[in-house]
C-alpha positions in Angstrom: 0.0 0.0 0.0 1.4 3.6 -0.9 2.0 5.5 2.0 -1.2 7.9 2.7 -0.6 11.5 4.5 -3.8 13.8 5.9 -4.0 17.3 6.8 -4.8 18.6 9.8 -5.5 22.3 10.6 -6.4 25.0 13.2 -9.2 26.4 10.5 -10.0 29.8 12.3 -5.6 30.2 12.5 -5.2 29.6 9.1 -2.5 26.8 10.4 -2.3 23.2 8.7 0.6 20.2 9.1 0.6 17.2 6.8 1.0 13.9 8.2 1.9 11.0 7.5 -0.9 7.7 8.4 0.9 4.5 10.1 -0.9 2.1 8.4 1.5 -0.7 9.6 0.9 0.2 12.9 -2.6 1.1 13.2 -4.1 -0.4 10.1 -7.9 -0.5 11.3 -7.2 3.1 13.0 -6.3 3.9 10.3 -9.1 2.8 7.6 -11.7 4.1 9.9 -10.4 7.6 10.3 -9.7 7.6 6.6 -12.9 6.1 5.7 -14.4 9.3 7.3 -12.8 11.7 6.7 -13.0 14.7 6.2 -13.9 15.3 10.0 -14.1 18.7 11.7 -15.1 19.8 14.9 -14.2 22.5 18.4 -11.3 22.4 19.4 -10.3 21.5 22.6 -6.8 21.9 24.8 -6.2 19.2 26.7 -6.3 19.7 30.5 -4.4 16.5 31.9 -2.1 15.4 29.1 -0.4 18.4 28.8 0.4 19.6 25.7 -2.2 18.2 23.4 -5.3 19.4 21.3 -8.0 17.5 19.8 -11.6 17.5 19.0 -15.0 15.5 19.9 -16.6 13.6 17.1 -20.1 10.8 17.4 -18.5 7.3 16.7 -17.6 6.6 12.7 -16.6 3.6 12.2 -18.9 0.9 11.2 -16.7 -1.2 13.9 -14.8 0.6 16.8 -11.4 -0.3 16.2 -9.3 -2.0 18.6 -6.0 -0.3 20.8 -3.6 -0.6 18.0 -0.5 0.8 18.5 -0.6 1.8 22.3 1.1 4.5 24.1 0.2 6.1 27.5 3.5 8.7 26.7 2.6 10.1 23.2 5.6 12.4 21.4 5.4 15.9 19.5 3.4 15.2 16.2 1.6 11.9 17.1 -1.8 11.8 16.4 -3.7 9.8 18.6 -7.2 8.3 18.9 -9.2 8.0 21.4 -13.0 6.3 22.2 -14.8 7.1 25.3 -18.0 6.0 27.1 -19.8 9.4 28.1 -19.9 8.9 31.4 -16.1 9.0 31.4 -16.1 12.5 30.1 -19.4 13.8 30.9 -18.3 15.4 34.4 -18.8 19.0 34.3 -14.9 19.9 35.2 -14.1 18.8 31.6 -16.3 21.0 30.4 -18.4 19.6 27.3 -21.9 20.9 27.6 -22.7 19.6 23.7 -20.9 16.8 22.7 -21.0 14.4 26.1 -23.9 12.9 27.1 -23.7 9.4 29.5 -25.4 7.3 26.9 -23.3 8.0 24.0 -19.8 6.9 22.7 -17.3 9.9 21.7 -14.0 9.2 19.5 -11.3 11.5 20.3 -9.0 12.8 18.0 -5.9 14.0 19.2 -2.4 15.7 18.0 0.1 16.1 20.7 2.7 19.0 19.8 5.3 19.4 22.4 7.1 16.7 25.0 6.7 15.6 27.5 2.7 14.5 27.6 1.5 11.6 29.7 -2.0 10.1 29.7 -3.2 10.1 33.1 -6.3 11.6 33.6 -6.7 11.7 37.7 -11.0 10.3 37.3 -10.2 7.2 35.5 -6.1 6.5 35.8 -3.9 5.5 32.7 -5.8 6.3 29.0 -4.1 4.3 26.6 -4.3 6.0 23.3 -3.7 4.7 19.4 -1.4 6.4 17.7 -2.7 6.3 14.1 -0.7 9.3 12.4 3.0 11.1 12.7 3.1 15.0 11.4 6.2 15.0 9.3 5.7 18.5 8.1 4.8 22.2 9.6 4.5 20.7 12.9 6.9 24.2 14.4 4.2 26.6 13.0 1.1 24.0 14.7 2.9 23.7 17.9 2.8 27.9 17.8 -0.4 28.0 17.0 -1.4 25.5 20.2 0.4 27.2 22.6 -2.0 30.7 21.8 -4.7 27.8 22.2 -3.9 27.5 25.5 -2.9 31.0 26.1 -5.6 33.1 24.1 -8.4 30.2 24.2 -9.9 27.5 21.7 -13.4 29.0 21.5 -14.4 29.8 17.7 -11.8 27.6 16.4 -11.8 24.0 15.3 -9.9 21.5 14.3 -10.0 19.8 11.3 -9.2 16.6 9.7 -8.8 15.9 5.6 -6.9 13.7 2.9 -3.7 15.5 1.4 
């Protein structure tokens, strides 16, 4: 298979990295979020993680993939995916009043941007991620553009998701 890169972008910045899907690695990751794409949604910056962004999405795949690829200590350009039960996110300190409800399923998708991250979330312990995708270009001008995320604030931005 011929390698197969996606864009993702801070739409409201103006900001977008290619990178590169690890289909070896994360082969149904990666044909479900490829399958759907293009995907869009808020952006959010992560509380627990550190120095990660990502957005909410309803489940897409016609079969939730499985932990492929696992890391609880992602690095700078890994984009990870994530699925959660609603009640694991639905407590008001994380702060979703749309997309988490306790009946529902919600994929994460996540770019980390910086070192030094570690998935522990202090409600539920370790949260083992797939890393499905590497950024192997414009990642300096993304990280920039997180950090006055996290400075300035995510509301009225989103984060998108497209084929290359």
């Amino acid at each position: 298979m011929a390698d197969r890169y996606i864009e993702v972008s801070l739409v409201k910045r103006g900001i977008t990295a290619t990178a590169k899907l690890l289909d070896d690695r994360a082969p149904l990751t990666c044909a479900a979020v490829w399958s759907a794409l293009p995907l869009a949604g808020d952006v959010y910056h992560a509380k627990y993680a550190r120095n990660e962004i990502y957005a909410l999405f309803a489940p897409f795949a016609e079969n939730e993939p499985p932990l492929e690829n696992p890391t609880v200590t992602p690095i700078p350009g890994d984009l990870c995916y994530f699925s959660f039960a609603g009640t694991q996110l639905g407590t008001p300190s994380h702060g979703y009043d749309r997309e988490v409800r306790p009946d529902t399923t919600v994929v994460d998708l996540a770019l980390f941007y910086e070192r030094n991250n570690l998935l522990l979330n202090g409600d539920v312990g370790w949260v083992p991620g797939t890393v499905w995708g590497q950024v192997t270009e414009g990642l300096d001008a993304l990280a920039e553009a997180c950090n006055d995320l996290w400075r300035a604030g995510a509301l009225g931005e989103s984060l998108r998701f497209s084929r290359a």
